[in-house]
Each structure stands twice: as C-alpha cells, then as structure tokens.
C-alpha positions in Angstrom: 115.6 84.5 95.1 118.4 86.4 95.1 121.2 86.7 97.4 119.9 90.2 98.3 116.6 89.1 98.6 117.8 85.9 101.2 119.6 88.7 103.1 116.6 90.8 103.5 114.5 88.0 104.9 116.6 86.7 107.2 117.2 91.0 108.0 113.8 90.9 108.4 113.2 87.6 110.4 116.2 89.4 112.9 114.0 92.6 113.7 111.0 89.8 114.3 113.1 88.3 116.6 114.1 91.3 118.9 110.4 92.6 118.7 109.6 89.0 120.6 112.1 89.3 122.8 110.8 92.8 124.1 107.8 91.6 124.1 108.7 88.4 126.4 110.4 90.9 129.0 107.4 92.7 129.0 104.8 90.0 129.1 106.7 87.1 130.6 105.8 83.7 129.7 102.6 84.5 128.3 101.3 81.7 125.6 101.0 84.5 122.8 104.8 85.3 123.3 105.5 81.8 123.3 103.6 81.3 120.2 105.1 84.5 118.5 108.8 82.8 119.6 107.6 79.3 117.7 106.6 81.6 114.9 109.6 83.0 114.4 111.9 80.0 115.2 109.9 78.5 112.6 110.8 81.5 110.3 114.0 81.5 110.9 114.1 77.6 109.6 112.0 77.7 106.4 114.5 80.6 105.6 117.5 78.4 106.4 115.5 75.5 104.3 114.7 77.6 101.6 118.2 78.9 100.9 120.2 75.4 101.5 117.1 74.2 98.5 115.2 76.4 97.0 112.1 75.4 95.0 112.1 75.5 91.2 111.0 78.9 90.1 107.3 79.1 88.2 107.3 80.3 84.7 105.9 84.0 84.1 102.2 83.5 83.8 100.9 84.7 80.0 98.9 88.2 80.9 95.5 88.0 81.8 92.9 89.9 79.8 91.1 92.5 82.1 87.1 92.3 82.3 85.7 95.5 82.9 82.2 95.2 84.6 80.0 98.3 83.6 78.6 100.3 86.6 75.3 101.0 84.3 71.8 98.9 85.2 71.9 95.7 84.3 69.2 93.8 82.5 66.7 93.1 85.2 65.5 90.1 83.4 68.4 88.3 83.4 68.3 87.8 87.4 64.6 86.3 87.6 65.1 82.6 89.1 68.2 83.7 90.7 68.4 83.5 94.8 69.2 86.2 96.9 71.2 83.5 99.3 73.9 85.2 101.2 73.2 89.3 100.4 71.3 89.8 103.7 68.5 91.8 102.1 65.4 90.7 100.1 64.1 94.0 98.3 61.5 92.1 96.1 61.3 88.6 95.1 63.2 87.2 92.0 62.1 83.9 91.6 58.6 83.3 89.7 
C-alpha cells in the first residue's frame, strides 16, 4: 500500500469518525453508537497496525479462463436422478 493509499484510509477512517460522533449527539449512549465507536476505534488501530507492519503482498494471480454458460435448453436428460433440494419449486419429478 502506498503512502497515498495509507493516507486515504486513515482520510477515510477520520470522516467515519465524525459521522459517529454526530450520531452520539444525536442518539446518546445508545449500544449501536457505542458499537459504531468500537468499530471505528478498532479501525483506526488495524490502520495504525497495518502501516507500522504491513503483510507481504500476494503475487498477481495467473488470469482465469472465462466459462461462458449458454442461455439455450439444456439437455434434459442430463438432470434425471438429480434433486430439486433448495429451488423451492417441484415442476415435475426428476428422479426415476
């Protein structure tokens, strides 16, 4: 991450920051504000962690080949034994 990048988030964890604190003087000491303040504490110290070490960077993954999936009719045959578990519809019975 750059240095750019590092100043963006912690940018970024700033405007979180004020949000929650408008939201506290609107809301009090409601447990979601609370929560949203450990949040972004918590935020605020994974940035500081992640600048003081950052992780080792992952190589560039190889491209993936793309699988198109035709929108034509499939071969009906190729379903029968298959269960219809989980699509909340039986139309006709596939299993013989």
């Amino acid at each position: 991450m750059t240095r750019s990048e590092i100043a963006e988030l912690r940018f970024a964890v700033g405007q979180l920051r004020q949000c929650v604190t408008t939201l506290r003087s609107q809301y009090g000491d409601a447990n979601v504000v609370r929560r949203l303040e450990n949040d972004v504490e918590r935020l605020g110290l994974d940035a500081d962690d992640f600048e003081q070490t950052p992780p080792q960077q992952q190589p560039a993954a190889g491209r993936q080949e793309t699988i198109y999936v035709p929108d034509s009719k499939s071969d009906e045959a190729a379903w029968m034994g298959a269960q219809d578990e989980g699509l909340g519809f039986h139309s006709r019975p596939r299993t013989k």
